[in-house]
Each structure stands twice: as structure tokens, then as C-alpha cells.
C-alpha positions as CSV (number, residue, x, y, z in Angstrom):
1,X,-14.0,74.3,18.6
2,X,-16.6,76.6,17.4
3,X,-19.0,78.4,19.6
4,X,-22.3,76.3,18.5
5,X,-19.9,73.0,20.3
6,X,-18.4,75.3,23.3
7,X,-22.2,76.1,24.1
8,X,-23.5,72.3,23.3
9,X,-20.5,71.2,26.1
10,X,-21.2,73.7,28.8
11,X,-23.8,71.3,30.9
12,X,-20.5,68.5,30.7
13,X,-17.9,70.4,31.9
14,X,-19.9,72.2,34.4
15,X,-20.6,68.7,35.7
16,X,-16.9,67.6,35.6
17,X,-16.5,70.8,37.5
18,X,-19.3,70.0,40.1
19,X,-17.5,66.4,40.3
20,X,-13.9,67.6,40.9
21,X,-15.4,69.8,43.3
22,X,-17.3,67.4,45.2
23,X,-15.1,65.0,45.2
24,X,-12.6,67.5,47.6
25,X,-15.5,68.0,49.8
26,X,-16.0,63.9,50.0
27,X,-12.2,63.7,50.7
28,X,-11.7,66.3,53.8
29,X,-15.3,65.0,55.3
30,X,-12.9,61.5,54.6
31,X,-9.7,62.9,56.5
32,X,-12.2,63.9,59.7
33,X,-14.0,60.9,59.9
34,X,-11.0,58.9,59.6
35,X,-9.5,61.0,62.6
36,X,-12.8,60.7,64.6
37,X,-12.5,56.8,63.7
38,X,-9.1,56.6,65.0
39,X,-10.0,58.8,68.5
40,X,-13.0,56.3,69.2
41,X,-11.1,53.3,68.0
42,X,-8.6,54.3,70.9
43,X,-11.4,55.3,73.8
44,X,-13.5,51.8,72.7
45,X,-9.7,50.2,73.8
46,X,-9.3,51.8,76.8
47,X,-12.9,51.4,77.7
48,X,-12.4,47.4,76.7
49,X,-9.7,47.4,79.1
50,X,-11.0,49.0,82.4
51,X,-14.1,46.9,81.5
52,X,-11.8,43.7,81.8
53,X,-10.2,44.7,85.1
54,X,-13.4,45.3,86.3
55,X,-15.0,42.0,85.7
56,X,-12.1,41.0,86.7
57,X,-12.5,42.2,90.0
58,X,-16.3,41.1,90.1
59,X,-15.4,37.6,89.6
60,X,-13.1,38.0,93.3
61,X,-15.9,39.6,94.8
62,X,-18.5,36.9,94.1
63,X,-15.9,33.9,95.4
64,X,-15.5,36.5,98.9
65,X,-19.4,37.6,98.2
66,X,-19.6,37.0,102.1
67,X,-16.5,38.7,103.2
68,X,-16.9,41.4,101.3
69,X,-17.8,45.0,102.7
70,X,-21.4,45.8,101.0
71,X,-20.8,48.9,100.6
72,X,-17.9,47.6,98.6
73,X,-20.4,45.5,96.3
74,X,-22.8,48.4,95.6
75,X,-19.6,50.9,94.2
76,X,-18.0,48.0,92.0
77,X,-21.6,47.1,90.5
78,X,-21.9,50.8,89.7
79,X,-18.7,51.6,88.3
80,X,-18.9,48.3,86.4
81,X,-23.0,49.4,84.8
82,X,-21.4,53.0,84.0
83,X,-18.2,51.6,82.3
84,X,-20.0,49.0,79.9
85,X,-22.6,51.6,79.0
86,X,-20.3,54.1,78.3
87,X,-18.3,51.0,76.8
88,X,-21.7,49.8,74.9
89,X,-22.4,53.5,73.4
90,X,-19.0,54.0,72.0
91,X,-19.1,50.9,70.2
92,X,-22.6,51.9,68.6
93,X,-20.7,55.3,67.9
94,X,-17.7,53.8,66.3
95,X,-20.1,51.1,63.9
96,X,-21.6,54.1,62.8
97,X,-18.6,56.1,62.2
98,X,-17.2,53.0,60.6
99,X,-20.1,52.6,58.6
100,X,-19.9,56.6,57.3
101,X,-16.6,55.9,56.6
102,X,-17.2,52.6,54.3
103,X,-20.0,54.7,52.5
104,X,-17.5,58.1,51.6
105,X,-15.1,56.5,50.4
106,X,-17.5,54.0,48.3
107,X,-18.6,57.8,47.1
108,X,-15.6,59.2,46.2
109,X,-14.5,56.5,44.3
110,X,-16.9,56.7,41.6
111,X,-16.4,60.3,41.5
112,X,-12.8,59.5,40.6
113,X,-13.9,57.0,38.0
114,X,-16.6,58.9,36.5
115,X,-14.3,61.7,36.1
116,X,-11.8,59.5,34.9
117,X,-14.7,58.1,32.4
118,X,-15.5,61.9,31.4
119,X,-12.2,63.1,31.1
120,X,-11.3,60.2,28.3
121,X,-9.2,58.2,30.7
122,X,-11.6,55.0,30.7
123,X,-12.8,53.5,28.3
124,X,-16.6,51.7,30.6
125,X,-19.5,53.3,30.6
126,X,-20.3,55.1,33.3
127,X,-23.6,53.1,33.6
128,X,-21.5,50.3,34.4
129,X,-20.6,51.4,37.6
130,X,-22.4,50.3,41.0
131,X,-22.9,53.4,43.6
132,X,-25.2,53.1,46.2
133,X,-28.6,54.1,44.6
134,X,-31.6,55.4,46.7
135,X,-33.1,52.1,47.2
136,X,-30.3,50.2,48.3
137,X,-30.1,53.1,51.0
138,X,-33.7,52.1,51.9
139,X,-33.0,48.7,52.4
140,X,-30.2,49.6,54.7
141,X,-32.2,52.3,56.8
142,X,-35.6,49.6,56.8
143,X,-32.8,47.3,58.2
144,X,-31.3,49.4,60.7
145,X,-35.4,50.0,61.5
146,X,-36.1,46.9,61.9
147,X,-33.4,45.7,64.2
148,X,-34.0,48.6,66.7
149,X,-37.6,47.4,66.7
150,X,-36.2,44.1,68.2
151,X,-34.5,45.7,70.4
152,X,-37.0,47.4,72.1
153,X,-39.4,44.8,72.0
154,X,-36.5,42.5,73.9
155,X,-36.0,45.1,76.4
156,X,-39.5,45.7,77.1
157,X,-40.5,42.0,77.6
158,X,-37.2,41.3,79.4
159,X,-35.3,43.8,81.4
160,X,-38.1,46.5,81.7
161,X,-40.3,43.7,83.0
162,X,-38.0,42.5,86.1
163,X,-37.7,46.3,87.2
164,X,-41.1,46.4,86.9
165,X,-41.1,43.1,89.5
166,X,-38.5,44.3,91.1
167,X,-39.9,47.2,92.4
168,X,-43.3,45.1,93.3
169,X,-41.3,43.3,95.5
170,X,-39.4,45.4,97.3
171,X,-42.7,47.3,98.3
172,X,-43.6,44.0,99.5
173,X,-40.9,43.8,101.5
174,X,-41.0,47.0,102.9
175,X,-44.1,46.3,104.4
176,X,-43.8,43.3,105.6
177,X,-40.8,44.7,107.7
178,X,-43.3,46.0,110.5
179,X,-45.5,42.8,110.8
180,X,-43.5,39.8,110.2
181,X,-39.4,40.0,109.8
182,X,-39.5,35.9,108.5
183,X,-41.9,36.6,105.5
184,X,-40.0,39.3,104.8
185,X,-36.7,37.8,104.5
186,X,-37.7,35.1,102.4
187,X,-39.1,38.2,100.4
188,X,-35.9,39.5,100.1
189,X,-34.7,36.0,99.2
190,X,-36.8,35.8,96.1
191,X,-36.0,39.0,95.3
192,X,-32.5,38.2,95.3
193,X,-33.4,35.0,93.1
194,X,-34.8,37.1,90.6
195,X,-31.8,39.8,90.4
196,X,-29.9,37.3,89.6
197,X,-32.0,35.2,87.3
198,X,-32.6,39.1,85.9
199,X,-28.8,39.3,85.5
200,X,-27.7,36.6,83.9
201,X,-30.7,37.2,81.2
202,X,-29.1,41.2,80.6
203,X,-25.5,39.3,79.9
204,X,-26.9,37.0,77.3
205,X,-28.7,40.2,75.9
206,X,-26.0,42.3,76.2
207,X,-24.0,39.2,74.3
208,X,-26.5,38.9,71.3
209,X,-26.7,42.8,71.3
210,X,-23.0,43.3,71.0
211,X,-20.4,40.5,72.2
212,X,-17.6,42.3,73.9
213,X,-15.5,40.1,73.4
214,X,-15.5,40.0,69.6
215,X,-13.6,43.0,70.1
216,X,-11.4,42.1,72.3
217,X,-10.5,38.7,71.3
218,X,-12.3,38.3,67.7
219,X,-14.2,36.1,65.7
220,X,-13.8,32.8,66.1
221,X,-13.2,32.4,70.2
222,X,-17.0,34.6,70.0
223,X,-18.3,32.5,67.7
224,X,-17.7,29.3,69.4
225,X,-18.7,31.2,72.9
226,X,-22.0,32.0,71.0
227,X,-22.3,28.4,69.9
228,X,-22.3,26.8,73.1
229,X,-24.5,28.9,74.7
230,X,-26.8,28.8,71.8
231,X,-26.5,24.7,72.8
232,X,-26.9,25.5,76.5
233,X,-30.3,27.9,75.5
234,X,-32.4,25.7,73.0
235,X,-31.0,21.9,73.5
236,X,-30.1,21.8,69.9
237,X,-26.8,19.8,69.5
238,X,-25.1,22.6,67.7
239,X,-20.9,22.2,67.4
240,X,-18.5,24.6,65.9
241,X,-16.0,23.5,63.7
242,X,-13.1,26.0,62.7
243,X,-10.2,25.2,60.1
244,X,-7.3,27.6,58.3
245,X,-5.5,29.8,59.4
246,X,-6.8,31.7,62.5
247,X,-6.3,35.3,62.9
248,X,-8.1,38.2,63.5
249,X,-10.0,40.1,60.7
250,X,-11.2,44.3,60.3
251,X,-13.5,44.8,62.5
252,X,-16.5,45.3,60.2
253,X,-15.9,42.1,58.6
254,X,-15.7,40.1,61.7
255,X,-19.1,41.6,62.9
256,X,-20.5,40.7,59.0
257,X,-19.6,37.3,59.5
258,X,-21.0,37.1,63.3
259,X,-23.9,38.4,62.8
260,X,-24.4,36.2,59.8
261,X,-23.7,33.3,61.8
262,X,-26.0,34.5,64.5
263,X,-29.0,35.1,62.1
264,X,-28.7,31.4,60.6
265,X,-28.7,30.1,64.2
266,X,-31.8,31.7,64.4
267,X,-33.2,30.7,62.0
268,X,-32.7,26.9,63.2
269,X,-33.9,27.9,66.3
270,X,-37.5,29.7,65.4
271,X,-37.9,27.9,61.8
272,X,-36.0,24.5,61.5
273,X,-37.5,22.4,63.8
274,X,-34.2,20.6,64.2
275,X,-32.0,18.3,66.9
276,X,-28.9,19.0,65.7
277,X,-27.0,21.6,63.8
278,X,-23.0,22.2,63.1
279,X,-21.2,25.9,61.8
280,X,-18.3,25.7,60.1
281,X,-15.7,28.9,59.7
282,X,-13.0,28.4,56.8
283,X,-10.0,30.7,56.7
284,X,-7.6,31.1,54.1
285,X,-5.9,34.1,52.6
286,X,-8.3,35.9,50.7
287,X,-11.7,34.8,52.6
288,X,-14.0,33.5,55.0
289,X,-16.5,30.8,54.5
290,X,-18.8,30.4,57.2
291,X,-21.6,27.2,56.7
292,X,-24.4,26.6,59.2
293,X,-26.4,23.3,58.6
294,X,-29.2,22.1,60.1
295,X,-30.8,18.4,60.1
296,X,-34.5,20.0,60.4
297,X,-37.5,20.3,57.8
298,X,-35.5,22.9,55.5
299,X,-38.0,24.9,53.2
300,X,-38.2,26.6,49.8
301,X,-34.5,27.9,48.3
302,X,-35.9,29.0,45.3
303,X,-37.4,32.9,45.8
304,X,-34.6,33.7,47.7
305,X,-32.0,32.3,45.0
306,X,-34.5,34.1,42.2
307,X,-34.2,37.6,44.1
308,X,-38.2,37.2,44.6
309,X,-38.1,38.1,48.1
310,X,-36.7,41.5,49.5
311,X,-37.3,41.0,53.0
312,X,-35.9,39.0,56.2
313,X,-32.9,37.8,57.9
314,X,-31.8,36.2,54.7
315,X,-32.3,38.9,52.6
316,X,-30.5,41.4,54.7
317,X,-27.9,39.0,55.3
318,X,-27.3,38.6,51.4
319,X,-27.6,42.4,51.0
320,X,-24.3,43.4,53.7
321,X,-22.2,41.0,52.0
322,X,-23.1,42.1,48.9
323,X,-22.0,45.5,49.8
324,X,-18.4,43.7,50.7
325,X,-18.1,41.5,47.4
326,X,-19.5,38.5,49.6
327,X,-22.1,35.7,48.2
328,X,-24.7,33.5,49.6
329,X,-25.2,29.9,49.0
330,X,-28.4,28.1,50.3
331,X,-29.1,25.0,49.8
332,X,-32.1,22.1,50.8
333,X,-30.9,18.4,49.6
334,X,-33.5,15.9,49.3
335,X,-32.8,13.8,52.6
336,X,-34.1,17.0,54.4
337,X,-32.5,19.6,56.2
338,X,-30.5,23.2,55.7
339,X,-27.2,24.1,54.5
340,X,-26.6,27.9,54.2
341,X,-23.3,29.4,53.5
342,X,-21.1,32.6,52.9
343,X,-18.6,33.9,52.0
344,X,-16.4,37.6,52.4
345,X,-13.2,38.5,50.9
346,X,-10.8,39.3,53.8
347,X,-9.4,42.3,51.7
């Protein structure tokens, strides 16, 4: 090779270089995150299953509520708050972990293939290949933006409200203790109305939020949890119908198809207008297909089937399964209503 070609070269290999090199970086940040993965796989367990004891325990203290030493009552309450928060943040650490993880390796596999590609072993363009590009990463991070916005809207209108009551009351109490004891036990009554009222309305937020029990027992005892209280909530006549072969999936894929399920319920719920409603989950050996009809006013398929609209519920819905090989089927027949449904590989 003469010097004019060594020199023309130099940017290429000095790339292939850079690659090689990056590509060891990508695989020890790989070997840690899977370790860290593995460590808060294990504490999320144990965590799952001093939370289960627990409640466990709660559920013997309410049928003895009476018997029951209070001081008894306040310790359980608190160790059962501190061990689903601390269960609640280790799951939001190990979906981000997980989520690193899906990323890396999605990195370091098109460093092997472009350096595969560069070093003459393939023969497809490098162009042909799909890494995450900047604006997919937008998309993702506008997601993740918009979710938390929810969130704190949900608390601040829900939880943070009652507090706010809660506190109201109790002044009310307090003061009422030096003038007139009856007024202020039926004080006390309402404000034990609206703890509880309060509480149940934290579990169902808790449950949208993050469904312990997909965890412990999977996706399709949650789903069907999820659908009857969905039916209990709105008064839409909602059943769940599940066929295949039943087992449990990874755990990113059974949150995928969760919280796809959730958003189309949603969707009925705010949008549809409708009575009735069914969700169907298909399992066979390679996939999942989830269906959620409706029998409500349906609406316009055709910008989200043309790609015209890069925003919503059903646009970040199409976008996660995307980044798993999934598609999205949505459909409006002529006699009126929705049918929307998906579909992952399970491996």
C-alpha cells in the first residue's frame, strides 16, 4: 500500500480503533450494571416479601381492629409505609437500571456490527442499521417528562389534598376538646371516614403507579385485578379474557404489555364514551397479543397509522414496542367502536 493510500485510510482505522475501544468501555459499564441489576433484583425480592408478611399481618389486625393494642396499630402502619416506600423506590431504581441495561447492550451491538461492517466481515451497509438516534432519545426523555407530570398533578389533587384536610380537622378537633367532648368525637369520626376513604384512594394510586403484584405474581393475575377494578371505578362493563399458555414473562416485557393495556383502558375511559369494553391477552411461544375493544364512538385511525402524529398515549405506546420488535394494530369498523391491539415477541 503506498503512502498517498496509508495517509487517505488513517481517519478509518483510527475510527475502527475508537470503536474497538469503545466498545470495551460499553462492555465493563455492561458487566457492572448487570451486577448492580442482579443486587436490586435480589433486595426488590426480599423487600416484596416482608411487604407480603406485612399486609399480611394488617389484614389480622383489621378483623381484631378492636382487640388490638393501639399502640400496636400505629408500629405495624409504620413499618408497613417504610417498607413499601423503600419497596416502591427500589423498583423505580431497578426499571432504570433495567432500562440502562436494555440501552448498552443495544449500543454495543452496533459497535460489533459496524466493526464487523468495517473490518470486511458484512456485507450491509452500515446505514442500514437502527441505533438509537438523538430524537428517538427525546421522545423517550419527553415521555418519561410527561408521566412524572401526571404524577404530581395526581398527588397534588389527591393525597396532598386529604393531608391538607386532615390537618384542618384535627385542629378542629383539638379545639373542640375543651368546649364540647360530643362534637368533637363525631369530629374524630369524620376524620376517621376520611383516612380511610384517603387510604383506599393511595392503594389504587399506588396500583396504577406501580402494581406490586405484577412482580410478585405477573401479568395476567394483575391485569385481570386491574380490569375489575377499572369495572368497579367507571361502570364500564369491561371483562378480561386470557387464552395460551400462561406463564410468566421478563419483567420489562410484562410491564410493556401492562402498561399498554392500562393506557387503552384509559383511553375508553376519558375518550370512548362507551358501556362496554373487553381485553384480550394471547400467549403462545414467541408472543403476546394483547386487544382492548371498545363499543364507544371510536375516532380517526388514519394519522396515527400514517405516522402523522408524534404525540400521546398511542404514540408512546407504539414507540416502547417498537424498541422491542412489537407492532400496533388500530382499528375503527363501520358499526362504531375501538379495537386496538399489540403485539411483543416474548424473546
Amino acid at each position: 500500500m503506498s503512502d498517498k493510500d496509508k495517509k487517505a485510510n488513517e481517519p478509518l482505522l483510527e475510527f475502527v480503533e475508537f470503536s474497538q475501544t469503545e466498545l470495551e468501555r460499553v462492555q465493563t459499564s455492561l458487566k457492572e450494571i448487570d451486577l448492580l441489576v442482579e443486587q436490586s433484583q435480589g433486595e426488590v425480592d426480599k423487600l416484596a416479601q416482608r411487604n407480603a408478611g406485612i399486609t399480611a399481618r394488617l389484614h389480622q389486625i383489621q378483623a381484631q381492629f378492636e382487640t388490638v393494642p393501639r399502640e400496636d396499630i400505629r408500629s405495624i402502619y409504620e413499618t408497613a409505609q417504610d417498607t413499601q416506600q423503600r419497596l416502591f423506590t427500589m423498583r423505580g431504581q431497578l426499571e432504570k437500571l433495567q432500562s440502562d441495561q436494555i440501552h448498552l447492550r443495544q449500543y454495543a451491538d452496533y459497535i460489533r456490527k459496524s466493526l464487523l461492517f468495517l473490518e470486511g466481515g458484512s456485507a450491509r451497509p452500515v446505514e442500514e442499521e437502527t441505533p438509537i438516534i438523538e430524537s428517538e432519545i427525546e421522545h423517550i426523555i419527553q415521555a418519561q417528562e410527561d408521566e412524572r407530570r401526571k404524577i404530581s398533578r395526581q398527588v397534588h389533587d389527591g393525597p396532598a389534598q386529604s393531608l391538607s384536610n386532615f390537618i384542618l380537622q384535627t385542629e378542629i378537633a383539638l379545639r373542640l376538646f375543651d368546649t364540647d367532648i360530643e362534637k368533637a368525637r363525631q369530629e374524630l369520626q369524620n376524620l376517621k371516614l376520611s383516612a380511610t376513604e384517603t387510604f383506599s384512594n393511595v392503594r389504587d394510586f399506588i396500583f396504577d403507579l406501580r402494581p406490586m403484584m405484577l412482580d410478585d405474581l405477573g401479568l395476567v393475575p394483575t391485569a385481570k385485578r386491574y380490569v375489575e377494578a377499572f369495572k368497579d371505578k367507571t361502570g364500564i362493563e369491561v371483562s378480561c379474557v386470557v387464552t395460551g399458555k400462561e406463564r410468566r414473562l421478563e419483567s420489562h416485557r410484562e410491564v410493556l404489555v401492562f402498561r399498554g393495556i392500562q393506557e387503552l383502558l384509559a383511553n375508553i375511559r376519558d375518550h370512548a364514551q362507551a358501556t362496554q369494553g373487553k381485553v384480550s391477552i394471547f400467549l403462545d411461544e414467541d408472543s403476546v397479543v394483547s386487544t382492548v375493544e371498545d363499543n364507544g364512538k371510536g375516532f380517526d385511525v388514519d394519522p396515527y397509522v400514517k405516522g402523522t402524529i408524534n404525540e400521546g398515549g398511542l404514540y408512546t405506546l407504539r414507540e416502547r414496542l417498537n424498541q422491542v420488535g412489537g407492532t400496533l394494530n388500530l382499528e375503527c369498523p363501520a358499526e362504531g367502536g375501538t379495537r386496538v391491539s399489540f403485539t411483543i415477541p416474548t424473546h
